[in-house]
C-alpha positions as CSV (number, residue, x, y, z in Angstrom):
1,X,142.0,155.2,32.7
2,X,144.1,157.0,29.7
3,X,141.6,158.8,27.5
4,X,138.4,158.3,30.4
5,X,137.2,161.1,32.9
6,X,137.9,159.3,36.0
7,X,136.4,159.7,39.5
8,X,137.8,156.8,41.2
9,X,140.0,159.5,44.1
10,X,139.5,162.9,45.4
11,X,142.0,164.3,43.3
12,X,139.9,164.5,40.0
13,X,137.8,166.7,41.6
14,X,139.4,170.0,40.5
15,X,139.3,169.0,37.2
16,X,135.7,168.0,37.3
17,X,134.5,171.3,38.9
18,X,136.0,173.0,35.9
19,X,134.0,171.1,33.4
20,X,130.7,171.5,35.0
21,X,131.2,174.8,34.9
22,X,131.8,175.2,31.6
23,X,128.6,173.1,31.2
24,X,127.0,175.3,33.2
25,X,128.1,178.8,32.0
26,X,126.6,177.1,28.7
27,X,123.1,177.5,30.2
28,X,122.9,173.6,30.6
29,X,122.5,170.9,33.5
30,X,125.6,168.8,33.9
31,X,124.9,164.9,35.4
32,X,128.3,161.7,35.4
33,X,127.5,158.2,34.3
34,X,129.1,156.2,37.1
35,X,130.2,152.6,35.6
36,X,132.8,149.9,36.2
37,X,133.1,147.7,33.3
38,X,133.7,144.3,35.4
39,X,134.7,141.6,33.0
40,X,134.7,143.7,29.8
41,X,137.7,145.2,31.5
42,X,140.9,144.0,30.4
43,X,144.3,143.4,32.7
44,X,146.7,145.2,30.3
45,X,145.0,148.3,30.4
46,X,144.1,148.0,34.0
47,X,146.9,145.9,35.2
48,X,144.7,143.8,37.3
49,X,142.5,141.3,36.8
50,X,138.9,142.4,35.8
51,X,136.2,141.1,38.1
52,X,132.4,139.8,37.5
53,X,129.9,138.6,39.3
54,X,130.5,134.9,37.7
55,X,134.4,133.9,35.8
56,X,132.4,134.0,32.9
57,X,134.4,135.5,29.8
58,X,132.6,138.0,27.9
59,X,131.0,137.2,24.6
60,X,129.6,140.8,24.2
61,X,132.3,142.5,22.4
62,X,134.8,140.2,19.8
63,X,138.0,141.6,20.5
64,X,137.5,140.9,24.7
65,X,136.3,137.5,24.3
66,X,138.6,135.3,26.0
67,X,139.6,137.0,29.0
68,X,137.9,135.4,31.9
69,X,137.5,137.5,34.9
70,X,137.9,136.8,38.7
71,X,135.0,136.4,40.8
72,X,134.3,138.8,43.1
73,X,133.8,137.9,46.7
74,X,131.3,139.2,49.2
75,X,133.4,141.9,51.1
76,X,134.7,143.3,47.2
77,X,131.0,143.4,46.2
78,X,130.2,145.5,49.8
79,X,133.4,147.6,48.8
80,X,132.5,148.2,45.2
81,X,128.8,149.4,46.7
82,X,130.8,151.9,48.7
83,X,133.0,153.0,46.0
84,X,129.9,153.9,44.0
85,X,129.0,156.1,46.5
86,X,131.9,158.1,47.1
87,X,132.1,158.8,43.4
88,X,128.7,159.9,43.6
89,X,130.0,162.3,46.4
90,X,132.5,163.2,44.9
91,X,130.5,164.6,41.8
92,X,128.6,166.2,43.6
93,X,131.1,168.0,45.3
94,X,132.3,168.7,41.7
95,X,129.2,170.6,40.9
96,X,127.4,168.2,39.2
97,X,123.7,167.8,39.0
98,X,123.4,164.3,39.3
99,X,124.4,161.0,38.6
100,X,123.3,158.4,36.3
101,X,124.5,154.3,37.0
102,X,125.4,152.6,33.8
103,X,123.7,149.3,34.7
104,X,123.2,148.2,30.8
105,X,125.9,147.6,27.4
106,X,127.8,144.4,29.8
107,X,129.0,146.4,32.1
108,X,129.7,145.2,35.9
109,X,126.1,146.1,37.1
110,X,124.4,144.7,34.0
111,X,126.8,141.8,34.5
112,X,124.9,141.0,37.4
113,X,121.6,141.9,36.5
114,X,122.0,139.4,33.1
115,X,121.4,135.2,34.0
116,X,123.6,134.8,31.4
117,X,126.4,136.4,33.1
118,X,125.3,135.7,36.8
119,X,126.2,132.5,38.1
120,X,126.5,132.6,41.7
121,X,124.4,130.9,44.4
122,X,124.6,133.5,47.0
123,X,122.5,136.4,48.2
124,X,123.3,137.9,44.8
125,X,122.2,135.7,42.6
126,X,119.6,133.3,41.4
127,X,116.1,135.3,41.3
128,X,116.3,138.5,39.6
129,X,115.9,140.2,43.2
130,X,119.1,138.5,44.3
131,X,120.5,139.5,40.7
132,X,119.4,143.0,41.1
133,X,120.7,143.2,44.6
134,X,124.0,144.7,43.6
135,X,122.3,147.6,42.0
136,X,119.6,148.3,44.4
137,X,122.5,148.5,47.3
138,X,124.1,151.0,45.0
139,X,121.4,153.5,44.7
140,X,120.8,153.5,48.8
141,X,124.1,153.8,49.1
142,X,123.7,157.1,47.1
143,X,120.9,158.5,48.6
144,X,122.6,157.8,52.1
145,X,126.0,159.5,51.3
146,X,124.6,162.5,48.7
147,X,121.4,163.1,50.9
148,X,117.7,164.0,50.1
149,X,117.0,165.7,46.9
150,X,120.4,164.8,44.8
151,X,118.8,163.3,41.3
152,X,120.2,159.4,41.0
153,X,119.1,157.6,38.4
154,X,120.3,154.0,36.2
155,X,120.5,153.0,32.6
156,X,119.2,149.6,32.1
157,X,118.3,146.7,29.5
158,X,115.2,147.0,28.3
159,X,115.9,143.6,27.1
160,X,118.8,141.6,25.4
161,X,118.9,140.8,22.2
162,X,119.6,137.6,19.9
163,X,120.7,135.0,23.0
164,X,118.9,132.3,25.0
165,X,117.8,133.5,29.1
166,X,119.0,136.8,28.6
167,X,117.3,140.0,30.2
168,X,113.7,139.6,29.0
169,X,111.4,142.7,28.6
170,X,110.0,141.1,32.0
171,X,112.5,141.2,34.0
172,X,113.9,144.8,32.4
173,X,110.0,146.2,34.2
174,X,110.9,144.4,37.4
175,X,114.1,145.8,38.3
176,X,113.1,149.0,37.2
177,X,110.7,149.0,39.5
178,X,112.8,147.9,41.9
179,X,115.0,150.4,41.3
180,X,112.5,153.4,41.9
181,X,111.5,151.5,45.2
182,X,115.0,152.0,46.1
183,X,115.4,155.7,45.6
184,X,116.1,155.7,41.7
185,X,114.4,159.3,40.3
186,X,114.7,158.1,36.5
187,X,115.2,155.3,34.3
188,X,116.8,155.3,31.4
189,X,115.9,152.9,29.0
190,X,118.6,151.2,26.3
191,X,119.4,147.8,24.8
192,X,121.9,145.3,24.1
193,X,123.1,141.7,22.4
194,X,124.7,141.0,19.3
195,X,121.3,141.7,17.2
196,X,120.3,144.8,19.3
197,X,118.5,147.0,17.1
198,X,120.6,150.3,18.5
199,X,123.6,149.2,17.0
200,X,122.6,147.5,13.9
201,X,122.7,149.6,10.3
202,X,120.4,148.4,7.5
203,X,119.9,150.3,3.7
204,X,116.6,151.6,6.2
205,X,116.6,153.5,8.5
206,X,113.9,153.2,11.1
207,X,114.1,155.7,14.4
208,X,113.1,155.3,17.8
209,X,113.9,151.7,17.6
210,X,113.3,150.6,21.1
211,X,110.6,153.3,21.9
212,X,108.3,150.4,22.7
213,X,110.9,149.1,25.5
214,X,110.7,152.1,26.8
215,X,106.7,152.8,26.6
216,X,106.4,149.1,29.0
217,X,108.9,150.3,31.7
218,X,107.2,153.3,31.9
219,X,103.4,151.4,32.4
220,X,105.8,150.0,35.3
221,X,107.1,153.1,37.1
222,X,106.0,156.4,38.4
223,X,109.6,158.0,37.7
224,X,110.6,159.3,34.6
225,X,111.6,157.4,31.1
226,X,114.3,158.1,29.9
227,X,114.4,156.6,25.8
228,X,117.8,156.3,23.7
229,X,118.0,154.3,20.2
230,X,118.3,155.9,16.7
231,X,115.9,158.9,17.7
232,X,116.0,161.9,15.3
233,X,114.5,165.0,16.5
234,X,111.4,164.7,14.9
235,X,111.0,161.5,16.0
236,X,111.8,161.8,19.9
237,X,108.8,164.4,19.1
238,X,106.8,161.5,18.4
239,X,107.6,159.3,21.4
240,X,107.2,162.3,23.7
241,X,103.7,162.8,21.9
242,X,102.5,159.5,22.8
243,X,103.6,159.2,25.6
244,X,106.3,156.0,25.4
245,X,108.6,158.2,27.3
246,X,109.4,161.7,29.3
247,X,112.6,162.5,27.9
248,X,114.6,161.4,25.1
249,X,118.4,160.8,24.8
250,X,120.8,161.5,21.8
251,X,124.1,160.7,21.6
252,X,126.3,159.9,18.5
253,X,123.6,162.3,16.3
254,X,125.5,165.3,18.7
255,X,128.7,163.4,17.7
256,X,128.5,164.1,13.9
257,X,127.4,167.7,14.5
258,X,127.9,169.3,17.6
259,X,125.3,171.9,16.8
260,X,122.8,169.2,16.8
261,X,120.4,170.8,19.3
262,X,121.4,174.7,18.5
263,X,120.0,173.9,14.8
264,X,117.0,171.8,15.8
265,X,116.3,174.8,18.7
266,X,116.4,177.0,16.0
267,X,114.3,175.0,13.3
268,X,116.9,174.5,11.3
269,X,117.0,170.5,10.8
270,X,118.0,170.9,7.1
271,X,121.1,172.0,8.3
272,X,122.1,169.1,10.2
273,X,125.0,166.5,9.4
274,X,123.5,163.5,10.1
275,X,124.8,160.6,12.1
276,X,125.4,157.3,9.0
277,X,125.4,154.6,11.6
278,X,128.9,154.1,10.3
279,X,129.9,153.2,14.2
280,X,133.4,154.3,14.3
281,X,132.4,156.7,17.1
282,X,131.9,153.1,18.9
283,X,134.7,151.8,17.8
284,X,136.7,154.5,19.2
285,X,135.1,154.3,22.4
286,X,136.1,150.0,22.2
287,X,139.5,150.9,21.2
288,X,142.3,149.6,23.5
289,X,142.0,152.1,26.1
290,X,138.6,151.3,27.1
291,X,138.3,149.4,30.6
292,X,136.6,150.2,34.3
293,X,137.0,153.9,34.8
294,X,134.6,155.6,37.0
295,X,134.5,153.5,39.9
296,X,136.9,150.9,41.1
């Protein structure tokens, strides 16, 4: 899609070598989120319908609310399992050193993992194994096509926030279990819902908000945690400390200062121009263009 890294074809490869790279001459490992955004998609962007597991609108974002997607049918589920694959493959081929599933934030794989977005009455859904399904299929698929030793792992819910049957905290430890069962080498542990506490400001700040999500999927798994939320340096510091999580991820903090980790590398945190939690990074990224990219 305009303004999107895609990998949906063969021919973004070239371009894709070239950034990992530059990544790489940089002294740094270089991994692509693979995601489809199902029903958040919308059809004048993507001049298609959007799909879902269930033609359920979205209520997660405002300005998509309305839309409702078409349901996707058995052979399009086996074929968007494949798809996920090849553009696996294909990073790979690209130079990249792994791959992460975006299966959290409402998009397509999250869409099945939620009961509030899964409706169906087949072999993918009902239980949260049948829920999960999709996912699991996608990480064997993976393994299969990029062979042994090629890092794969999935961002997922720890929970959702502020709505009735969502993902619990339960079921987040379940499928991530699941997940490493299936071949996953990491999980990386995030949040969502309209009161999530990774996108809400208040006058205080408070990092590391979802460190405790984190700390019960990793009492579930073997395979490294991954923790994102609000975490300042000094804080991921803390979480690593006490063991809540192996690695920590930052995101918009890098987006306000670029030299984020170059300054905290070289103790100089003073230095730093601090993310506000004003969210027009976010809103950016929600601006018209935004749709199903990586994998279609």
């Amino acid at each position: 899609m305009e303004n999107q890294l895609g990998i949906s074809d063969d021919r973004f490869i070239p371009g894709l070598r070239e950034l990992a790279g530059v990544i790489h001459r940089k002294g740094a490992k270089a991994a692509v989120q693979l995601h489809h955004g199902g029903r958040i998609a919308r059809s004048e962007i993507i001049l298609m319908p959007p799909v879902a597991p269930s033609p359920l609108a979205s209520f997660d974002y405002p300005h998509l609310r309305g839309e409702v997607p078409k349901e996707l049918t058995l052979d399009e589920i086996a074929g968007l399992v494949k798809s996920f694959a090849e553009a696996a493959v294909r990073a790979k081929k690209a130079g990249f050193d792994g791959v992460e599933l975006h299966g959290a934030h409402g998009y397509l794989i999250d869409q099945f993992l939620s009961p509030l977005s899964n409706k169906r009455r087949d072999i993918y859904g009902g239980n949260l194994r049948k829920r999960a399904r999709f996912l699991i299929e996608i990480i064997r698929a993976i393994k299969e096509k990029t062979g042994p030793g090629y890092p794969v792992w999935c961002r997922i819910n720890g929970r959702e926030y502020g709505v009735e049957g969502g993902t619990s905290a339960q079921d987040a430890q379940e499928t991530a279990r699941m997940a490493q069962e299936a071949g996953a080498d990491a999980i990386h542990v995030t949040a969502v819902g309209p009161t999530s506490p990774i996108n809400l400001t208040s006058p205080q700040f408070v990092p590391a908000v979802i460190a405790d999500l984190a700390e019960g999927i990793k009492k579930a798994v073997t395979v490294p945690v991954i923790v994102v939320g609000k975490i300042t340096a000094e804080a991921g510091e803390k979480v690593l400390a006490e063991g809540k999580a192996d690695l920590v991820s930052i995101g918009r903090p890098v987006l306000a200062d670029p030299a984020y980790w170059s300054k905290v590398a070289s103790n100089r945190q003073e230095d730093i121009v601090p993310c506000i939690l004003c969210m027009r990074c976010r809103d950016d990224v929600f601006s018209p263009t935004a749709g199903a990219s990586g994998v279609r």
